[in-house]
Backbone as CSV, one residue per row, in Angstrom:
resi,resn,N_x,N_y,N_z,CA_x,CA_y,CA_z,C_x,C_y,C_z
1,UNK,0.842,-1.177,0.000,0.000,0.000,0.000,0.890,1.246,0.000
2,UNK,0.861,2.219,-1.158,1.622,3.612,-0.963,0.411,4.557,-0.154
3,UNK,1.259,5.119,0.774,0.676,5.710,1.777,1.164,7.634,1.704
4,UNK,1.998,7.189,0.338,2.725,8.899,0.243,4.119,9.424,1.176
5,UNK,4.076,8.615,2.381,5.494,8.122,3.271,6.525,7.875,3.173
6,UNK,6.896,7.555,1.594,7.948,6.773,1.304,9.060,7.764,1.532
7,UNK,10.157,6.914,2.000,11.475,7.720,1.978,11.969,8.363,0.479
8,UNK,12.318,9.424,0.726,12.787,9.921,-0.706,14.277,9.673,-0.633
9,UNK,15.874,9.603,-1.781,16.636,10.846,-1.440,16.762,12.085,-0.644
10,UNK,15.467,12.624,-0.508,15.885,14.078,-0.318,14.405,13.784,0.995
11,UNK,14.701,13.069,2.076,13.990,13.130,2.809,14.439,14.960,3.816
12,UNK,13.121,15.521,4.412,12.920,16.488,4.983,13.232,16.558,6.547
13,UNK,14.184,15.697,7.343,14.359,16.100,8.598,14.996,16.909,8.793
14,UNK,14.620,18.019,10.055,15.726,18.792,10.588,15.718,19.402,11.999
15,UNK,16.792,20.103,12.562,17.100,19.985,13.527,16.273,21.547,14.099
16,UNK,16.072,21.638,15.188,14.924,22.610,15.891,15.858,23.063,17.125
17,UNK,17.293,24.147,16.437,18.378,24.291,17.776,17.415,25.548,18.518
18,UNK,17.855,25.558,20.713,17.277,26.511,20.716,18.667,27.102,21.059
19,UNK,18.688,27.705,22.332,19.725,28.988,22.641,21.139,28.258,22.766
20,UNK,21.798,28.559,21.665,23.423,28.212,21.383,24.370,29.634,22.261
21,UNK,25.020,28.920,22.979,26.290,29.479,23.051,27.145,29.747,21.906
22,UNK,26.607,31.063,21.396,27.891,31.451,20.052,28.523,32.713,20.139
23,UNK,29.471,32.514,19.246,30.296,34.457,19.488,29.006,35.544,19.473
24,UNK,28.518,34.856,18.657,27.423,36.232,17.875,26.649,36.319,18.988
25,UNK,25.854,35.472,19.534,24.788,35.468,20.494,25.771,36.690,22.155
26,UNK,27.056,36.175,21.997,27.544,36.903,23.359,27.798,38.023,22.642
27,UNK,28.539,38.473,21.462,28.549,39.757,21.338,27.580,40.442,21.612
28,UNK,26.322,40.030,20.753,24.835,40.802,21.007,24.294,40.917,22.559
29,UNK,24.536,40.049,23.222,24.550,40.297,24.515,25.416,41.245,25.266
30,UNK,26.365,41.186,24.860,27.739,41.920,25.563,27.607,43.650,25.217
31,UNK,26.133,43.837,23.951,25.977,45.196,23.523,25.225,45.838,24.292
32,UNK,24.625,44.906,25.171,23.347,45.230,25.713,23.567,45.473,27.059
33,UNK,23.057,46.961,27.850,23.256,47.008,29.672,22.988,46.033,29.855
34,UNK,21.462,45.111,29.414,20.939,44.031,30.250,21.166,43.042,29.728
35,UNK,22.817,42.444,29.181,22.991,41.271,28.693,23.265,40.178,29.446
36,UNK,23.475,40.539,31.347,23.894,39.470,31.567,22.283,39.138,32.504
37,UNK,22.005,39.397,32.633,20.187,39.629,32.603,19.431,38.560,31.912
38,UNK,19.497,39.223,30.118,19.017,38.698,29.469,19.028,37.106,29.504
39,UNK,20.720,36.845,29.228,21.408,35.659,29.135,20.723,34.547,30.471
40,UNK,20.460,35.348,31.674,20.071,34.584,32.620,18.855,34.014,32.532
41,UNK,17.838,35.317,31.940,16.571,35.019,31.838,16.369,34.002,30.991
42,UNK,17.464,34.163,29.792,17.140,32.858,28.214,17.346,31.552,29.234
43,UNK,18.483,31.350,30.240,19.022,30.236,30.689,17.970,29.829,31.471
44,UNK,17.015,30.225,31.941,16.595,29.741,33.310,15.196,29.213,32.279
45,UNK,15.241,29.700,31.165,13.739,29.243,30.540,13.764,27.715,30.032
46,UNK,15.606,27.716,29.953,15.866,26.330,29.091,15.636,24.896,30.415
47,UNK,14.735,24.178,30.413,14.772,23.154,31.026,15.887,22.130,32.130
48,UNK,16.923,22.101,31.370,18.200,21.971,31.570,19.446,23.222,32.199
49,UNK,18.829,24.011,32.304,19.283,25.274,32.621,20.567,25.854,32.104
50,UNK,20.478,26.031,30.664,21.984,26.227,30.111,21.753,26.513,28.654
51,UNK,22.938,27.192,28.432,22.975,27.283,26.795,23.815,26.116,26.400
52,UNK,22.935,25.805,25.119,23.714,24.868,24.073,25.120,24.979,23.813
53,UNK,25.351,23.834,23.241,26.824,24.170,22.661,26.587,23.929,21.118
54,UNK,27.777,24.983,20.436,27.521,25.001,18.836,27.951,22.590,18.552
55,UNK,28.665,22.215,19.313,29.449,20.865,18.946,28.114,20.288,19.145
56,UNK,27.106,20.102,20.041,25.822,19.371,20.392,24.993,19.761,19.237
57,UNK,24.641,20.654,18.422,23.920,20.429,17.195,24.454,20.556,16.353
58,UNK,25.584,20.466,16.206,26.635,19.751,15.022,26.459,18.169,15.159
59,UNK,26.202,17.529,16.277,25.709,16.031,16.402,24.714,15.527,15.881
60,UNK,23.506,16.535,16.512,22.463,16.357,15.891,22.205,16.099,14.517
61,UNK,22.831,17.307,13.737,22.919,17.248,12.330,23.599,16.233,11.952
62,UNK,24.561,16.099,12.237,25.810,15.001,11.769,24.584,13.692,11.333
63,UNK,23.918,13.620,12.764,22.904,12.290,13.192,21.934,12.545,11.413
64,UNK,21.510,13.188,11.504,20.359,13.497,10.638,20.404,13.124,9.356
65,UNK,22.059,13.594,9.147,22.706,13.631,7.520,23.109,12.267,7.707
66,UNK,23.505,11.419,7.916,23.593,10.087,8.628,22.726,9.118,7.987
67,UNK,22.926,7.866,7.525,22.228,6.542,7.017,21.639,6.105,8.859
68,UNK,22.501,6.849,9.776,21.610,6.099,11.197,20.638,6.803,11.333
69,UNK,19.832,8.100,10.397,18.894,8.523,10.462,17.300,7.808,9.543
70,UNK,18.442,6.782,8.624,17.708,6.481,7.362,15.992,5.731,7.457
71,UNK,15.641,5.561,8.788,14.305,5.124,8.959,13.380,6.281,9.774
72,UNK,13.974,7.762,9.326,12.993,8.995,9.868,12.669,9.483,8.723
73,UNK,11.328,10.003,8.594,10.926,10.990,7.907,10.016,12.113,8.293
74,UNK,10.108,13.193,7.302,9.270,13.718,8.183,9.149,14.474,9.590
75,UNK,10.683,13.959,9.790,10.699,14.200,11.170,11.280,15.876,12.035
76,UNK,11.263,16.149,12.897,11.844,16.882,13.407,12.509,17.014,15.084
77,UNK,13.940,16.623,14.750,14.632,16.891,16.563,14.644,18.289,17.124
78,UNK,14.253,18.317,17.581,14.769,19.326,18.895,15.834,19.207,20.123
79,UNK,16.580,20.691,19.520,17.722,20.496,20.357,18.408,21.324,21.134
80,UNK,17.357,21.691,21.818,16.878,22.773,22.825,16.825,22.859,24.586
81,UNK,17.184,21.957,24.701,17.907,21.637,26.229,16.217,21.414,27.374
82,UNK,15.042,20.748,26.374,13.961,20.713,26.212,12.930,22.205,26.333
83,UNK,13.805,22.973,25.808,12.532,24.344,25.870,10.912,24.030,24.907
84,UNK,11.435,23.665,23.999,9.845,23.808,23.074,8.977,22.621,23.911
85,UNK,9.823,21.843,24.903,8.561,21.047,25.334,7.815,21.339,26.714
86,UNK,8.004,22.221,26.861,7.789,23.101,28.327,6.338,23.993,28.080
């Protein structure tokens, strides 16, 4: 039975990063009176209580682009230190 499911080549997963520890993110913070504020407020929202690291959704992806991904479709990770599930 085709159900429209089928894996393509060019299957559609991808990764759902939330607050990365990056240069850019601290510069923009570092512009701001209330950056170390801000930074606290983003941290305390994240489940896990922390910013990402850029190497942890470089995994993710790695995972995704990956044949050990090859029975997802459709899909989408989140890799967000569980914020979107809060």
């Amino acid at each position: 039975m085709d159900n429209g499911l089928k894996r393509s080549p060019h299957s559609s997963e991808r990764g759902e990063p939330g607050p990365i520890d990056t240069p850019g993110l601290n510069n923009l913070l570092a512009a701001s009176d209330t950056g170390d504020q801000a930074r606290m407020m983003i941290s305390n929202g994240v489940p896990l209580g922390r910013f990402g690291t850029p190497d942890e959704i470089a995994k993710a992806v790695v995972f995704l682009a990956s044949d050990d991904s090859s029975f997802m479709t459709g899909a989408e990770m989140f890799v967000d230190g569980g914020y979107a599930q809060v």
